[in-house]
PQR file with spaces between the fields and no chain letter, atoms N, CA, C, O and H, PARSE charges and radii, in Angstrom:
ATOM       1  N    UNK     1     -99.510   30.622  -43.082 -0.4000 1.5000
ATOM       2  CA   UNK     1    -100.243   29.355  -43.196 -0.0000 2.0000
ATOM       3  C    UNK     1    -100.459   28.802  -41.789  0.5500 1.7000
ATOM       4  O    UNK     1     -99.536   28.494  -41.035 -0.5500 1.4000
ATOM       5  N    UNK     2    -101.808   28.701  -41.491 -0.4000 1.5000
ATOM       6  CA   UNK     2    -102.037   27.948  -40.335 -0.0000 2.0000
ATOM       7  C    UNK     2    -101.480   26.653  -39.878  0.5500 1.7000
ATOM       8  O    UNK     2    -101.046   26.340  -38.770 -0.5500 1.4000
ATOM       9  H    UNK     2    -102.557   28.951  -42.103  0.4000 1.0000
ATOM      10  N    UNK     3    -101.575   26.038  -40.859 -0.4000 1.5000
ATOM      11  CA   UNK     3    -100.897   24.511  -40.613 -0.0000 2.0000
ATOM      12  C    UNK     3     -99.861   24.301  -40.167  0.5500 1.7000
ATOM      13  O    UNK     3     -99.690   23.166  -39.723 -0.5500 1.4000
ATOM      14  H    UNK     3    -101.927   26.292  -41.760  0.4000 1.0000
ATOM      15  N    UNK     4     -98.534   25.447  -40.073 -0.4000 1.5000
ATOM      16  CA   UNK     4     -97.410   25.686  -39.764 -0.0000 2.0000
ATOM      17  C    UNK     4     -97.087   25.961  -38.695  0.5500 1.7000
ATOM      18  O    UNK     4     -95.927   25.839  -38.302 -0.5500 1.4000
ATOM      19  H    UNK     4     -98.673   26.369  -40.434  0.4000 1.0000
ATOM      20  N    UNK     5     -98.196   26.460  -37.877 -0.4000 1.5000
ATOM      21  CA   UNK     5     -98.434   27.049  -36.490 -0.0000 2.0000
ATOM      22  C    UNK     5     -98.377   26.012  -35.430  0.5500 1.7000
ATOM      23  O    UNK     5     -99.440   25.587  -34.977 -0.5500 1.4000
ATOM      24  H    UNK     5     -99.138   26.558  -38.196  0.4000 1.0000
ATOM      25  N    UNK     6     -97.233   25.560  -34.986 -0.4000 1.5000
ATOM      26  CA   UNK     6     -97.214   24.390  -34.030 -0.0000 2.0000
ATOM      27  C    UNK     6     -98.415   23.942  -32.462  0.5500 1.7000
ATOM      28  O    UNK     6     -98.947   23.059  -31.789 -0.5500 1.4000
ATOM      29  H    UNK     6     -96.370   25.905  -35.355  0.4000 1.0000
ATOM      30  N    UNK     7     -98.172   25.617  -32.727 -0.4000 1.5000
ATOM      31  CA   UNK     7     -98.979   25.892  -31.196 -0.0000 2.0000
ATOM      32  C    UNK     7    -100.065   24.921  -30.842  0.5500 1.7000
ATOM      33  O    UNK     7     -99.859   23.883  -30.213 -0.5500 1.4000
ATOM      34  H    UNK     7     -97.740   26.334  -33.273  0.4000 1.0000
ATOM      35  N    UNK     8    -101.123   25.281  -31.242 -0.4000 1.5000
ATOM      36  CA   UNK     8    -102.509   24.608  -30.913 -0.0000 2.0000
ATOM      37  C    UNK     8    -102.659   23.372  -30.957  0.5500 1.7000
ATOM      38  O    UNK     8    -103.419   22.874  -30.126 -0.5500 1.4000
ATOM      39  H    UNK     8    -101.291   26.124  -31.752  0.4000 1.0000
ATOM      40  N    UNK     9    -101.987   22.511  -31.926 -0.4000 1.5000
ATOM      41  CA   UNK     9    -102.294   20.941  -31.961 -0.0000 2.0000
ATOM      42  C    UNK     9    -100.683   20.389  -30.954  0.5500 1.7000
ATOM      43  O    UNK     9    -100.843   19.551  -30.066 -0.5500 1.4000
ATOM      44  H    UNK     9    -101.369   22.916  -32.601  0.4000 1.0000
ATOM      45  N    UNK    10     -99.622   20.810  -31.157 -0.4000 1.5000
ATOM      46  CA   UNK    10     -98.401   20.399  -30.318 -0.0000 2.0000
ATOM      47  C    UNK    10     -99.367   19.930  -28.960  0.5500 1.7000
ATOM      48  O    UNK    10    -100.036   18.902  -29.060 -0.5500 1.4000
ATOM      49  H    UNK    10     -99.491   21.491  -31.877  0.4000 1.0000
ATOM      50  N    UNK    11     -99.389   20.453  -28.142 -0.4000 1.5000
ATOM      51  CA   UNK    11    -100.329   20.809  -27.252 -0.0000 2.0000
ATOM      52  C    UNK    11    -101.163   19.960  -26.301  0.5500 1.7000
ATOM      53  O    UNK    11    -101.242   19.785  -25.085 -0.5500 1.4000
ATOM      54  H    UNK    11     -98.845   21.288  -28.061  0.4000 1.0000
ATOM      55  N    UNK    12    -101.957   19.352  -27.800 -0.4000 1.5000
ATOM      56  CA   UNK    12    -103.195   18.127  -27.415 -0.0000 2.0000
ATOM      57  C    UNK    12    -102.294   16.793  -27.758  0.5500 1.7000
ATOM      58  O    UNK    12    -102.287   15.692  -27.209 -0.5500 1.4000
ATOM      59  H    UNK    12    -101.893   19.494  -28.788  0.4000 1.0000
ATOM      60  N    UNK    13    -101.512   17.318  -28.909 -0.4000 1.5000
ATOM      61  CA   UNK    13    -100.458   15.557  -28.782 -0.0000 2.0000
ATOM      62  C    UNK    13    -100.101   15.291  -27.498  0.5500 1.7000
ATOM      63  O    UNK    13    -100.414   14.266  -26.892 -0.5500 1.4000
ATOM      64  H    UNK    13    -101.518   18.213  -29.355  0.4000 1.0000
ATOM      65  N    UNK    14     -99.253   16.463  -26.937 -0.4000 1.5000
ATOM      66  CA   UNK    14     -98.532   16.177  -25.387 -0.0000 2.0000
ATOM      67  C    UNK    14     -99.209   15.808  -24.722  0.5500 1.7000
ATOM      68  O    UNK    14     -98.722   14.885  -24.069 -0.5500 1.4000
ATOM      69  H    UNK    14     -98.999   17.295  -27.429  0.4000 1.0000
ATOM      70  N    UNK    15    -100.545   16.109  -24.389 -0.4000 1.5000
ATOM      71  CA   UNK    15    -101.379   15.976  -23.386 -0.0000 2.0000
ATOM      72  C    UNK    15    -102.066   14.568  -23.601  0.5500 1.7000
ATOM      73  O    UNK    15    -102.219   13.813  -22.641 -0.5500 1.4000
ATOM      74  H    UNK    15    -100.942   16.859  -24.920  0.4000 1.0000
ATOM      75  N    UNK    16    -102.474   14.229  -24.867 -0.4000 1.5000
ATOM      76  CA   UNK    16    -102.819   12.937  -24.954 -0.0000 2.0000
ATOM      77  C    UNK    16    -102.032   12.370  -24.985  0.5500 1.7000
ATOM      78  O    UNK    16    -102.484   11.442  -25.656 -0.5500 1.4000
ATOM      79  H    UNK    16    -102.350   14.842  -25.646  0.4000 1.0000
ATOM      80  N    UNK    17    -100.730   12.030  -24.709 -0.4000 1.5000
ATOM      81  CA   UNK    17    -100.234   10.927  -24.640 -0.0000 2.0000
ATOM      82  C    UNK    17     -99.754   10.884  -23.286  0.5500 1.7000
ATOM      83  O    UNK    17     -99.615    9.805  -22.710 -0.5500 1.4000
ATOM      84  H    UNK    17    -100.362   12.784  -24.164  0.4000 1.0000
ATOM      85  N    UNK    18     -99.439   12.206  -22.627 -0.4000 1.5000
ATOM      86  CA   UNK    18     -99.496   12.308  -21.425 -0.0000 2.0000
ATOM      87  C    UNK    18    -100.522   11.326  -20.529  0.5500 1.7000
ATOM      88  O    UNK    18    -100.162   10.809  -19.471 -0.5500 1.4000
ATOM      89  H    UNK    18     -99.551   13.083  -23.095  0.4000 1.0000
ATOM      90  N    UNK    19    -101.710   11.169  -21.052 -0.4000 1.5000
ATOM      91  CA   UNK    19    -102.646   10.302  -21.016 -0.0000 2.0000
ATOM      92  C    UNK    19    -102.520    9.318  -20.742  0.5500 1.7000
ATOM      93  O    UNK    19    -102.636    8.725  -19.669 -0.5500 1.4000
ATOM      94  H    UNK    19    -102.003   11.589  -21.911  0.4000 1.0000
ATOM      95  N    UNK    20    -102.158    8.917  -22.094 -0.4000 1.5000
ATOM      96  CA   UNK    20    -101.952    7.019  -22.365 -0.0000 2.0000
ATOM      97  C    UNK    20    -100.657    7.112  -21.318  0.5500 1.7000
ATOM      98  O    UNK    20    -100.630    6.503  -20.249 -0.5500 1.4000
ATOM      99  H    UNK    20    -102.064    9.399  -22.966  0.4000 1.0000
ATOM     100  N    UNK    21     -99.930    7.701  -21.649 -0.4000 1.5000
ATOM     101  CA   UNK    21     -98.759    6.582  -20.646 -0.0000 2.0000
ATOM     102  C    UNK    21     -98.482    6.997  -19.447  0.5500 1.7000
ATOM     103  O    UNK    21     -97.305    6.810  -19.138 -0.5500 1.4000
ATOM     104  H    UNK    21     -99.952    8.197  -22.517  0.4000 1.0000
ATOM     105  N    UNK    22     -99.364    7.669  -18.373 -0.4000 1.5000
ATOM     106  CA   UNK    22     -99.433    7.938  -17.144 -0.0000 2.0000
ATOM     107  C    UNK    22    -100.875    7.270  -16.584  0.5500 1.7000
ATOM     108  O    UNK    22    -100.781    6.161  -16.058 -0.5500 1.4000
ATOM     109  H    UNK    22    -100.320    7.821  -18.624  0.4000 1.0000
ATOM     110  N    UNK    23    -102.056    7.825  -16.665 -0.4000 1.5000
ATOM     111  CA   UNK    23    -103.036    7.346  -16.667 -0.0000 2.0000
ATOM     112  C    UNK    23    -103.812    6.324  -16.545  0.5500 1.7000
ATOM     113  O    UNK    23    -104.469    5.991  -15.559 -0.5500 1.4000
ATOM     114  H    UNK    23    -102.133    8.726  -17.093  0.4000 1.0000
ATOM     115  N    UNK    24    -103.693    5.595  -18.034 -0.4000 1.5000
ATOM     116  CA   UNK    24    -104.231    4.510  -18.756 -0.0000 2.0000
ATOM     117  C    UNK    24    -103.485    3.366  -18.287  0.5500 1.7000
ATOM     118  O    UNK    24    -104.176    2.349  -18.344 -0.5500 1.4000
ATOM     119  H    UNK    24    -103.159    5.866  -18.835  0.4000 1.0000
ATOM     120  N    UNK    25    -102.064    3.128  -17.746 -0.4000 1.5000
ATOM     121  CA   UNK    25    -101.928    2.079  -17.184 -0.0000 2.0000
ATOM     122  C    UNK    25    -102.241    1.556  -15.849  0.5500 1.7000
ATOM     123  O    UNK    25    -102.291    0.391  -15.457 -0.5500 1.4000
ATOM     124  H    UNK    25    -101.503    3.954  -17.700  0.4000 1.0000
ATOM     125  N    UNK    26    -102.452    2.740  -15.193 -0.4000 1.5000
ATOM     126  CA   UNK    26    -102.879    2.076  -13.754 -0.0000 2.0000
ATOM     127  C    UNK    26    -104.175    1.815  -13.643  0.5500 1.7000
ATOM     128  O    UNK    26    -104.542    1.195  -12.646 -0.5500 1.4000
ATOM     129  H    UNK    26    -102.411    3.687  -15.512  0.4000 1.0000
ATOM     130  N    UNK    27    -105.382    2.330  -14.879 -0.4000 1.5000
ATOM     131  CA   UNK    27    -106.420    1.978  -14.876 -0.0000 2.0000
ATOM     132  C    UNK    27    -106.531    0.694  -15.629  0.5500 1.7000
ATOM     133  O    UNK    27    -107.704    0.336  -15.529 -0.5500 1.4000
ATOM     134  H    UNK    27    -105.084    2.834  -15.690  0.4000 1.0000
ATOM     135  N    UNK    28    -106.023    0.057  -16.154 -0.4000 1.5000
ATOM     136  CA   UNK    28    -105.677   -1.041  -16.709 -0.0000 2.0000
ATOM     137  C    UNK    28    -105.386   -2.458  -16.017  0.5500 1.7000
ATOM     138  O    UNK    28    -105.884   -3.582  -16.075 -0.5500 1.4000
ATOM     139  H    UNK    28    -105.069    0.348  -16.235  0.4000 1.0000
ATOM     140  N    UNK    29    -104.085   -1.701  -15.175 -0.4000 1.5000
ATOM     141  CA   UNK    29    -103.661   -2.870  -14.317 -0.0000 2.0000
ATOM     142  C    UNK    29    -104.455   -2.883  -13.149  0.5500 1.7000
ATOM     143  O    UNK    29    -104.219   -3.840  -12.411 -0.5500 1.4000
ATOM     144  H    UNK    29    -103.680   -0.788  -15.128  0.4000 1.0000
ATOM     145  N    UNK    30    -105.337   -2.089  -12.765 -0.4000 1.5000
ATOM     146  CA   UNK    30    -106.290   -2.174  -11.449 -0.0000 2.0000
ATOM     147  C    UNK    30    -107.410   -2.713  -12.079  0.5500 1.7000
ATOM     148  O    UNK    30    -108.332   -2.022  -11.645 -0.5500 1.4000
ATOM     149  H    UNK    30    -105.529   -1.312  -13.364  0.4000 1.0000
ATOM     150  N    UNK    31    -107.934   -3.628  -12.932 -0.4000 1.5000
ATOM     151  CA   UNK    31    -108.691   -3.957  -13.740 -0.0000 2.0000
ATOM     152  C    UNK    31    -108.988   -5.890  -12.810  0.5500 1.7000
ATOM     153  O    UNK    31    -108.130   -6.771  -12.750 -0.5500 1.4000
ATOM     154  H    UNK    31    -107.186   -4.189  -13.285  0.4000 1.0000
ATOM     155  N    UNK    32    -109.865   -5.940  -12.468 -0.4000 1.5000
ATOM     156  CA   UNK    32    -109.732   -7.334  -11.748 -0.0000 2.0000
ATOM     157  C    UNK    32    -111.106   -8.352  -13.006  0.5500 1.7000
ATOM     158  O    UNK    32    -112.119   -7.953  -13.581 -0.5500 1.4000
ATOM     159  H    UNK    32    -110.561   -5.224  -12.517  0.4000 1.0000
ATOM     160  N    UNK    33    -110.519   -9.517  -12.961 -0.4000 1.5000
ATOM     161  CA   UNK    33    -111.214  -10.440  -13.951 -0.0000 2.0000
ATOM     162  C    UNK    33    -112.693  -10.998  -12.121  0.5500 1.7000
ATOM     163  O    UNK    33    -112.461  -10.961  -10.913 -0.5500 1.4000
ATOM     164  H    UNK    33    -109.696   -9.841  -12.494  0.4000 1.0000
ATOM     165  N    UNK    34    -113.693  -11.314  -12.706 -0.4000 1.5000
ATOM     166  CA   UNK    34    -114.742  -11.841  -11.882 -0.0000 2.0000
ATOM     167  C    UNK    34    -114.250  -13.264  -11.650  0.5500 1.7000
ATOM     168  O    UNK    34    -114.577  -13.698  -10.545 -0.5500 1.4000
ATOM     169  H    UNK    34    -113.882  -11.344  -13.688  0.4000 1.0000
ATOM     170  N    UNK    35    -113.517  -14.139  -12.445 -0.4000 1.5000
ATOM     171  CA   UNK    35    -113.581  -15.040  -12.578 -0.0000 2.0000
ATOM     172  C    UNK    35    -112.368  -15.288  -12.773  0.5500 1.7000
ATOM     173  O    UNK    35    -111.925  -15.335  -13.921 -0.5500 1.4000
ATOM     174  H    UNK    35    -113.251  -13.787  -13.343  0.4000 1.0000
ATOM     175  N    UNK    36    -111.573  -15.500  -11.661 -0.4000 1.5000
ATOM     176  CA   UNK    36    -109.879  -16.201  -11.188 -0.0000 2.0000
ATOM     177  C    UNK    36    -109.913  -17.365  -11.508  0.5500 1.7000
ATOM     178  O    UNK    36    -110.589  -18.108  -10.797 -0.5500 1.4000
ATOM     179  H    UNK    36    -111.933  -15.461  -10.729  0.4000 1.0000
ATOM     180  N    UNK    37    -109.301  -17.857  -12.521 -0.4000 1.5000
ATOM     181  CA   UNK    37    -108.995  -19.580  -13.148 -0.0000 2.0000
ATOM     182  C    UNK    37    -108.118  -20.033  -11.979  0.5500 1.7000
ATOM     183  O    UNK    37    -107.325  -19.450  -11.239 -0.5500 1.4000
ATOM     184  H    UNK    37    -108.752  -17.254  -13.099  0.4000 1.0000
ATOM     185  N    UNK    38    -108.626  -21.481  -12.105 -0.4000 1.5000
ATOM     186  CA   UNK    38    -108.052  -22.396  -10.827 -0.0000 2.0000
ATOM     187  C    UNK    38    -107.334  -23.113  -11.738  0.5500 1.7000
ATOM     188  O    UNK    38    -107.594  -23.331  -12.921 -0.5500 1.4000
ATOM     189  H    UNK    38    -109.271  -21.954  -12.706  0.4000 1.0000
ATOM     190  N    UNK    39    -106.320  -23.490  -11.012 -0.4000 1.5000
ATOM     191  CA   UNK    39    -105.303  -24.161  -11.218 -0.0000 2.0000
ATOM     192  C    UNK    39    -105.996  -26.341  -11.341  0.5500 1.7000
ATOM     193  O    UNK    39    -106.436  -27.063  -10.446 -0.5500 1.4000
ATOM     194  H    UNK    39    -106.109  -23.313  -10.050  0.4000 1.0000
ATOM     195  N    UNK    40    -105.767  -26.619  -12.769 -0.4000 1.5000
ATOM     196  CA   UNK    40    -106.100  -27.813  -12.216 -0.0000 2.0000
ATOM     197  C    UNK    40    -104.939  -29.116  -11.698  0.5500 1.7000
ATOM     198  O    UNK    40    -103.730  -28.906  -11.593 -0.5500 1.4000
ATOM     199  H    UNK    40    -105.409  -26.032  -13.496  0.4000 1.0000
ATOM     200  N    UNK    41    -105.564  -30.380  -11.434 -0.4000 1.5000
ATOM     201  CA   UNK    41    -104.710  -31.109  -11.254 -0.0000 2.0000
ATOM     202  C    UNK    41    -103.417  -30.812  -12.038  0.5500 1.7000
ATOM     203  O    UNK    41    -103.373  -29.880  -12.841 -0.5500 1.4000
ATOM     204  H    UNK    41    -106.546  -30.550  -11.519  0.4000 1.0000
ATOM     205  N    UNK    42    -102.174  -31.762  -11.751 -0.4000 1.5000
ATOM     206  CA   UNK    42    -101.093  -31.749  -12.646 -0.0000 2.0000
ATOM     207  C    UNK    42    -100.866  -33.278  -12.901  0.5500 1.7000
ATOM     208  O    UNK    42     -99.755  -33.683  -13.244 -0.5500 1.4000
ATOM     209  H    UNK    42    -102.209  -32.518  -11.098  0.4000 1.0000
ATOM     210  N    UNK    43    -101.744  -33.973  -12.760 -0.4000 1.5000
ATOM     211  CA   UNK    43    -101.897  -35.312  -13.222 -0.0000 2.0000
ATOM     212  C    UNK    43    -102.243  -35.677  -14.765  0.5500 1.7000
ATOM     213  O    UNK    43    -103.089  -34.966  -15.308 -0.5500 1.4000
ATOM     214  H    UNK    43    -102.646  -33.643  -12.481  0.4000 1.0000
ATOM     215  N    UNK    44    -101.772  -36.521  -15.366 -0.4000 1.5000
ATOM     216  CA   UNK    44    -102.142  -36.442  -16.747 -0.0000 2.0000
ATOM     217  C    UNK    44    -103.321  -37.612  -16.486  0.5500 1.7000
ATOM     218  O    UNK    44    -103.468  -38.417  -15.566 -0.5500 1.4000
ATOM     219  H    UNK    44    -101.084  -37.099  -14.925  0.4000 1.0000
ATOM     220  N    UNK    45    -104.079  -37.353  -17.681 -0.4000 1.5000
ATOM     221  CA   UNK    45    -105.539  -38.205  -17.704 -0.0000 2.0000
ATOM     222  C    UNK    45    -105.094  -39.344  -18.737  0.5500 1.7000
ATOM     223  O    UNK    45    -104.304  -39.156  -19.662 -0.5500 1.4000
ATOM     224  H    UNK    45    -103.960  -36.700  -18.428  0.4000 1.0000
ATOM     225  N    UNK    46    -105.844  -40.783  -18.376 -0.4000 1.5000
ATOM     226  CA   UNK    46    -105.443  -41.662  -18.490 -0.0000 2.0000
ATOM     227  C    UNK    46    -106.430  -41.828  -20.439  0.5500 1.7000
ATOM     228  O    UNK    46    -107.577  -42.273  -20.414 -0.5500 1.4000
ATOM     229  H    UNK    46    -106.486  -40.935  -17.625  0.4000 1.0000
ATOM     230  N    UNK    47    -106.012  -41.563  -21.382 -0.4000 1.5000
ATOM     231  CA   UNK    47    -107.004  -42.387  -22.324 -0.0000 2.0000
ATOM     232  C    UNK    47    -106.701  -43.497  -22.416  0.5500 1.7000
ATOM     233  O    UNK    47    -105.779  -44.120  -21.889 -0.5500 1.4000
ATOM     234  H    UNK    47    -105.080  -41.201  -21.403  0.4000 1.0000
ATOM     235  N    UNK    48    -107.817  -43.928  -23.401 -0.4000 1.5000
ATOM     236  CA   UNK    48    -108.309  -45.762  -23.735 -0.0000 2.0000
ATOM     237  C    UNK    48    -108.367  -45.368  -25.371  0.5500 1.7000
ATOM     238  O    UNK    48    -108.884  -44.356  -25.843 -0.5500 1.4000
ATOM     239  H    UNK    48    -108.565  -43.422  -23.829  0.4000 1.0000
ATOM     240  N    UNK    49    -107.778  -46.311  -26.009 -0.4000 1.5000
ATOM     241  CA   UNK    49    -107.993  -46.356  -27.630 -0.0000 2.0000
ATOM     242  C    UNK    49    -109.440  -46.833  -28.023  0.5500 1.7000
ATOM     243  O    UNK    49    -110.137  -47.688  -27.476 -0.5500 1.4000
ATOM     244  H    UNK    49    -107.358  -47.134  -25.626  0.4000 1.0000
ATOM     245  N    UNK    50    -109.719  -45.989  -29.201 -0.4000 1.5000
ATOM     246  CA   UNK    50    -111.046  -46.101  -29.418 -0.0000 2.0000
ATOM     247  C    UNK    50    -111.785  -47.824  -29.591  0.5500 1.7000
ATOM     248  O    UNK    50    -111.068  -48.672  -29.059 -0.5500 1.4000
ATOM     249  H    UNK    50    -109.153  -45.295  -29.645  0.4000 1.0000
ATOM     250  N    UNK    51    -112.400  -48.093  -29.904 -0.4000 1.5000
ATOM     251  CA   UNK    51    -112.917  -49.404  -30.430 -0.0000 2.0000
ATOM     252  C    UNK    51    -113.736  -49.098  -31.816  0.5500 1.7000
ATOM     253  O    UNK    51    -114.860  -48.597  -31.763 -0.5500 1.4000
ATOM     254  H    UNK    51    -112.983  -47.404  -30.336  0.4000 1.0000
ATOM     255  N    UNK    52    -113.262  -49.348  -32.754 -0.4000 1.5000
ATOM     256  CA   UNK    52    -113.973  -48.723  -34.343 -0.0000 2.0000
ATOM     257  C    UNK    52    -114.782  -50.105  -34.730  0.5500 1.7000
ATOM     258  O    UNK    52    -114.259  -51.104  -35.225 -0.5500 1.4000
ATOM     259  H    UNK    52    -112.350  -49.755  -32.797  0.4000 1.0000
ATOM     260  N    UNK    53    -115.973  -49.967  -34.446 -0.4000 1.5000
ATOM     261  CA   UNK    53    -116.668  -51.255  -35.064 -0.0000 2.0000
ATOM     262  C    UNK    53    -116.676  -51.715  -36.529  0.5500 1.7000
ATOM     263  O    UNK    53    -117.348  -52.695  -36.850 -0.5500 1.4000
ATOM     264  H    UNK    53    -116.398  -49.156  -34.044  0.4000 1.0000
ATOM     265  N    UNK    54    -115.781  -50.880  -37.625 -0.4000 1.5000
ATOM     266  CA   UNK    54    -116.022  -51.041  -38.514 -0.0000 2.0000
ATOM     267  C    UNK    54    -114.255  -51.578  -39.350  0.5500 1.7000
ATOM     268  O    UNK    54    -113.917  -51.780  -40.516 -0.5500 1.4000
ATOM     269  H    UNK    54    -115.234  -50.085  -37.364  0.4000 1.0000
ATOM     270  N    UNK    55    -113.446  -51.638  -37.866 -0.4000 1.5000
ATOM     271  CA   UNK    55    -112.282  -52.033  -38.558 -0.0000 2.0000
ATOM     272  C    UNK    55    -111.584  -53.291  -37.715  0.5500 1.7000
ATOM     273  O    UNK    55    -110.546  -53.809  -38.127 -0.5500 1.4000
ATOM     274  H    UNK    55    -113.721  -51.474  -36.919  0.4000 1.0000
């Protein structure tokens, strides 16, 4: 029975995952966003309670 035959598919598992976890992370983490978020103030903003004309 073929299916029993480890050989041929063993093989491509190793190698693909060989993949993912050698590979795929440094292409990942070398990955830069266009658009670096700035840090804003650390001041809190002042609200005003609404005015409900109807109460």
């Amino acid at each position: 029975m073929p299916q029993l035959n480890p050989e041929p598919w063993l093989t491509i598992l190793v190698f693909s995952w060989l993949m993912f976890l050698i590979l795929v992370p440094f292409k990942v983490l070398a990955h830069t966003f266009p658009n670096e978020h700035q840090a804003q103030n650390k001041k809190e903003s002042v609200t005003e309670p609404w005015n409900w004309p109807w109460h």
